[in-house]
Backbone as JSON, one array per atom type, in Angstrom:
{
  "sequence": "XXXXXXXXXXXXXXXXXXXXXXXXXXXXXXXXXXXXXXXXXXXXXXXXXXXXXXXXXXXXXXXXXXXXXXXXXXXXXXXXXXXXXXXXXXXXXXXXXXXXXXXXXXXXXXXXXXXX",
  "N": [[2.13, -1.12, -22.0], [1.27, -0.47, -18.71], [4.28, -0.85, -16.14], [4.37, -2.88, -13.17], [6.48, -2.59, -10.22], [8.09, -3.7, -7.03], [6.59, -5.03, -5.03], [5.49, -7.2, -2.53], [6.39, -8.82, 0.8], [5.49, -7.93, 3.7], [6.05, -6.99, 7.34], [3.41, -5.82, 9.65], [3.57, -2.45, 10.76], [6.22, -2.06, 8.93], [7.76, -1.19, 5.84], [7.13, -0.37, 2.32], [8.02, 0.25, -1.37], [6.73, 0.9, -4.01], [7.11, 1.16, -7.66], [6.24, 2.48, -10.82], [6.35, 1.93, -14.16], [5.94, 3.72, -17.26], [5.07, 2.92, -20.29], [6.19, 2.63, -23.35], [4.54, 3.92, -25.4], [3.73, 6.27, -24.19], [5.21, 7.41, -22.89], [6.42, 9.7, -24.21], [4.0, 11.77, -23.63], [4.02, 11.98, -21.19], [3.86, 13.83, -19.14], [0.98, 14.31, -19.96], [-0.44, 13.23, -18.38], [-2.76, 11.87, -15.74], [-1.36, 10.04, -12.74], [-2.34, 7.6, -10.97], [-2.66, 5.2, -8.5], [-4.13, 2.06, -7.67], [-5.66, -0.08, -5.71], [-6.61, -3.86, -5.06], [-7.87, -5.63, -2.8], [-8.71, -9.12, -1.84], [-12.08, -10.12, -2.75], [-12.96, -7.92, -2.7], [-13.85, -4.11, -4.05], [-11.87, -2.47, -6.55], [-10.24, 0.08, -5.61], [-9.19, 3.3, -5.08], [-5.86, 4.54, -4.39], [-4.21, 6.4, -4.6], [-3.78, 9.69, -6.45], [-2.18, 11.41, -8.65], [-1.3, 14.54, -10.31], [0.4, 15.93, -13.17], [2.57, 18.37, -11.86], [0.54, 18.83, -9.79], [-0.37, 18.67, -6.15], [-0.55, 15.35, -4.9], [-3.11, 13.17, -4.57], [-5.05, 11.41, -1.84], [-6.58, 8.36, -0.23], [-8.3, 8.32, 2.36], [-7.97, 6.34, 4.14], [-5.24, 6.19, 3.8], [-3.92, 8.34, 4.44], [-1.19, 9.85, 5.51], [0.49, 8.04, 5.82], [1.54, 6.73, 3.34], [2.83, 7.5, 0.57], [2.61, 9.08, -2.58], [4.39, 9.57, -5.56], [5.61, 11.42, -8.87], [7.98, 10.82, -11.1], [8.84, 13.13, -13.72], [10.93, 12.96, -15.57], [11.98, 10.61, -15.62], [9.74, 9.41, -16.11], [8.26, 7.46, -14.32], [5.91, 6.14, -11.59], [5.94, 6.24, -8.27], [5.18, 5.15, -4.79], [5.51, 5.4, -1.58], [5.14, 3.53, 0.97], [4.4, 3.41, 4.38], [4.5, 2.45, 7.96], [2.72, 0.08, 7.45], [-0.1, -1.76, 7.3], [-2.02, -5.17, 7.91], [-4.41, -4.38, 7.04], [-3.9, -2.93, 4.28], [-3.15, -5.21, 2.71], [-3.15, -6.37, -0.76], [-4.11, -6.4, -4.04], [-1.99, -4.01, -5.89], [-2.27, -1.6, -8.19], [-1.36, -0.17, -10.92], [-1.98, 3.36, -12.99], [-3.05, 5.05, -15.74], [-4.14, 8.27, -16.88], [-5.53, 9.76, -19.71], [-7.85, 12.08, -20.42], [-10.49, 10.38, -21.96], [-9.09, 8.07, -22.61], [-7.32, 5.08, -20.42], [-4.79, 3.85, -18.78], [-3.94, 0.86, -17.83], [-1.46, -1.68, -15.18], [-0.49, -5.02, -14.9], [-0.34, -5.28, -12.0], [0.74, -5.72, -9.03], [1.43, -7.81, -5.66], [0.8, -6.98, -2.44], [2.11, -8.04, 0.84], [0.53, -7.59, 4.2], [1.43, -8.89, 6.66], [2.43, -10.72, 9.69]],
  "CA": [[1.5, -1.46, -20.72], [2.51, 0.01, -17.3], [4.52, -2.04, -15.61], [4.78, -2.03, -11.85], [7.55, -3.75, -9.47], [8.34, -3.84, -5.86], [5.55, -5.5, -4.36], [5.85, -8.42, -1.81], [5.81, -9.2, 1.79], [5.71, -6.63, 5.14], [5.47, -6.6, 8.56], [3.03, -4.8, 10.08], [4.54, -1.33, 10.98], [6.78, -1.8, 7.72], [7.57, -0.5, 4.47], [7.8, -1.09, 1.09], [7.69, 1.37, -2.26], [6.35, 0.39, -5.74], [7.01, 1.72, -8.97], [4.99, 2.01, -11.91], [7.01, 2.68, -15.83], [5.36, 4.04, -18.38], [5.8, 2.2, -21.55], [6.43, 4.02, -25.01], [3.44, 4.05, -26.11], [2.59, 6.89, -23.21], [5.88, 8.21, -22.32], [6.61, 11.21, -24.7], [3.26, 12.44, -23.08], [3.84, 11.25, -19.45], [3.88, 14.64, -18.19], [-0.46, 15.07, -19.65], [-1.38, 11.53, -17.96], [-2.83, 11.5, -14.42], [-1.01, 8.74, -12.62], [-2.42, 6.77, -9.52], [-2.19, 3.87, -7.79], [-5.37, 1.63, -7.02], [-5.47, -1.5, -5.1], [-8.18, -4.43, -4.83], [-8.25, -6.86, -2.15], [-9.87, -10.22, -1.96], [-13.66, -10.15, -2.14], [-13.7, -6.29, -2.48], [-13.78, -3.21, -5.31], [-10.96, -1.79, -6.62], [-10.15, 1.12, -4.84], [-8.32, 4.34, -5.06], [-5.27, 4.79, -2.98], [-3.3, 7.72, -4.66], [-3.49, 9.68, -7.71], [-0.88, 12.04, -9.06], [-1.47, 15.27, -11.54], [1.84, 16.23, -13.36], [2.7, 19.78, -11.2], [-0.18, 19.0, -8.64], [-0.5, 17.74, -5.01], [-1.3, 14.23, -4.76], [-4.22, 13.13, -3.66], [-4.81, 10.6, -1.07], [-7.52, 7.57, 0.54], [-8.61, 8.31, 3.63], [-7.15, 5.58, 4.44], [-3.72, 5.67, 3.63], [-3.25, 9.84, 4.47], [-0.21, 9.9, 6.48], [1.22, 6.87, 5.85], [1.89, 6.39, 2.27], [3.33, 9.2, -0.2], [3.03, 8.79, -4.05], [5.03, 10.87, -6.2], [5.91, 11.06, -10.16], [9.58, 11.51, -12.07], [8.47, 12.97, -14.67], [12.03, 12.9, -16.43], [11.95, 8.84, -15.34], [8.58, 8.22, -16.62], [7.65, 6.59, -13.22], [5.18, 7.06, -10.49], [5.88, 5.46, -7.14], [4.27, 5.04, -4.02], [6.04, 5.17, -0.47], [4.28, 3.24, 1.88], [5.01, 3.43, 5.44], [4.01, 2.37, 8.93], [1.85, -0.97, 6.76], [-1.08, -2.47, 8.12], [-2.84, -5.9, 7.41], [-5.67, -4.18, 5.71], [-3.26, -2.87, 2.9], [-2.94, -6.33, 1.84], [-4.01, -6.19, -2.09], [-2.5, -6.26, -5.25], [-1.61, -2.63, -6.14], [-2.26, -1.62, -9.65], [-1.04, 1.82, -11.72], [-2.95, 3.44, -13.55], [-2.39, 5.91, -16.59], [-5.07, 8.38, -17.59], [-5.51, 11.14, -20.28], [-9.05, 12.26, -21.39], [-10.97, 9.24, -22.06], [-7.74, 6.95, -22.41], [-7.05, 4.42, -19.6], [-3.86, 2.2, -19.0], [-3.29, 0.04, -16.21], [-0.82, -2.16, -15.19], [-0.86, -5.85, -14.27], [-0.52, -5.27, -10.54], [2.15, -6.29, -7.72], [1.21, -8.15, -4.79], [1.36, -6.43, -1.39], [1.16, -8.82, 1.47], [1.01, -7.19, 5.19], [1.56, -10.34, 8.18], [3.13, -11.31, 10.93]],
  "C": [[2.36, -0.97, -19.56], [2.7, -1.35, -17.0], [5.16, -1.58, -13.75], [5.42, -3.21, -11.02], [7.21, -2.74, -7.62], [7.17, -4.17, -4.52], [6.38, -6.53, -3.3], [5.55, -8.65, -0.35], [6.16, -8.24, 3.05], [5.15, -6.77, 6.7], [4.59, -5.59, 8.63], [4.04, -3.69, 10.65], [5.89, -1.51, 9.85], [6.56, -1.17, 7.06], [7.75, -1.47, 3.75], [7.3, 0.11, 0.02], [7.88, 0.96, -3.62], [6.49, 1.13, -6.45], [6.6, 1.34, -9.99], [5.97, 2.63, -13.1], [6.3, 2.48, -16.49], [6.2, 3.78, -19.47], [6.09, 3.54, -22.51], [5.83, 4.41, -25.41], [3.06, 5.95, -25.44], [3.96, 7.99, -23.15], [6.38, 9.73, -22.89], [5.39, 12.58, -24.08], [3.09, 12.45, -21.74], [3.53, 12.75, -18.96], [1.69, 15.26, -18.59], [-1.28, 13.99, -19.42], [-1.55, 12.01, -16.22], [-2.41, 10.17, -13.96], [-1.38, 8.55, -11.72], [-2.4, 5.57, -9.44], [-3.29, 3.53, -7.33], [-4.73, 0.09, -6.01], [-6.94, -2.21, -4.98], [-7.72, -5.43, -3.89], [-9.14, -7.82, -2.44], [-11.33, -10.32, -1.42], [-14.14, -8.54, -1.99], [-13.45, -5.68, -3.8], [-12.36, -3.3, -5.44], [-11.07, -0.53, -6.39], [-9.08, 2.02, -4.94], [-7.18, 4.61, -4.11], [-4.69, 5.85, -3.25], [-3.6, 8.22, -5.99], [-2.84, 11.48, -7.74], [-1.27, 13.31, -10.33], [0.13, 15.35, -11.87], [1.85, 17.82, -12.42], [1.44, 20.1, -9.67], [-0.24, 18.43, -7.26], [-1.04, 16.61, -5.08], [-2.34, 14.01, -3.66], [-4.41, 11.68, -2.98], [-6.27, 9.56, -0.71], [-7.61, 8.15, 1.54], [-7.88, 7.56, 4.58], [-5.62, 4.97, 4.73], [-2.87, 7.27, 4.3], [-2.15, 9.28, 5.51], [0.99, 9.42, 6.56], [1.97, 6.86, 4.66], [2.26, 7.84, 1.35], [3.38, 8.29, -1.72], [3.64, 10.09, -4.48], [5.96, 10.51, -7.48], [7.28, 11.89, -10.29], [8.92, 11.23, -13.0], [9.73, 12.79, -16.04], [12.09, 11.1, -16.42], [10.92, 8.54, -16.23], [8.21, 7.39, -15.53], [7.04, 7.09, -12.16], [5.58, 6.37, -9.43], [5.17, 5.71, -5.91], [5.39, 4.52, -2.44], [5.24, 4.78, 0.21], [4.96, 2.7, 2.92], [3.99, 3.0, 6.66], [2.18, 0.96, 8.25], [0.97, -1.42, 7.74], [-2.09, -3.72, 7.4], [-3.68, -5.65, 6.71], [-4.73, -3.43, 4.74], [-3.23, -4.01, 2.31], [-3.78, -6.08, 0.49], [-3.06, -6.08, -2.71], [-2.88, -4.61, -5.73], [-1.61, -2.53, -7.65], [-1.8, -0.23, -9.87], [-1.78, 2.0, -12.86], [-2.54, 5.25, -14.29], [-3.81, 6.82, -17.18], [-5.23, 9.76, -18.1], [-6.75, 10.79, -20.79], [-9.48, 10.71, -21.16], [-9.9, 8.11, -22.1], [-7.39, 6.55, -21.09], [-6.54, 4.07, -19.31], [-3.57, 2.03, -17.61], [-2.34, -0.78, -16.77], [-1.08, -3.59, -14.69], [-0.85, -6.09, -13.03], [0.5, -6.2, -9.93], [1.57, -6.55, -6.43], [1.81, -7.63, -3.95], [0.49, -7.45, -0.61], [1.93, -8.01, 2.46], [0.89, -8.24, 6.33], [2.45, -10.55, 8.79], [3.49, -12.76, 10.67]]
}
């Protein structure tokens, strides 16, 4: 199971930057997994915020362009997620997300809270 840390609490106009490790199960192949980063808020979908090819540009929300930067070590086995300049509507728990071909793996998700 991924497992993802550095969640927790942010001023608006803050940071904070999560990482996601790929277990064993995944990691000898980490480099033919797409990795992104979703998030769901309360009372809404789960939603796309970043996702990662191995050797390709990451791709971005609409929402987050500018602000936030994901980006995979593929020698680590981890994807992370820079997020900068935070805003109340980021609040959500942040999930990672592992995917080759039909194969799926998420992670149990890290609370991001953005408040004053």
């Amino acid at each position: 199971q991924l497992v993802e840390s550095g969640g927790g609490l942010a001023r608006p106009g803050g940071s904070l930057r999560l990482t996601c490790k790929a277990p064993r199960t995944i990691t000898s192949e980490f480099n033919a997994h797409i990795m992104a980063w979703y998030r769901q808020a309360p009372g809404k979908v789960r939603e796309l915020v970043a996702s990662v090819g191995s050797g390709s540009t990451p791709v971005y929300a609409d929402s987050v362009k500018g602000r936030f930067t994901a980006y995979r070590d593929n020698s680590r086995k981890t994807l992370n997620l820079q997020m900068d300049s935070l805003k109340s509507e980021d609040t959500a728990v942040y999930y990672c997300n592992a995917q080759r071909g039909l194969t799926s793996s998420w992670g149990q998700g890290t609370q991001v809270t953005v408040s004053s």
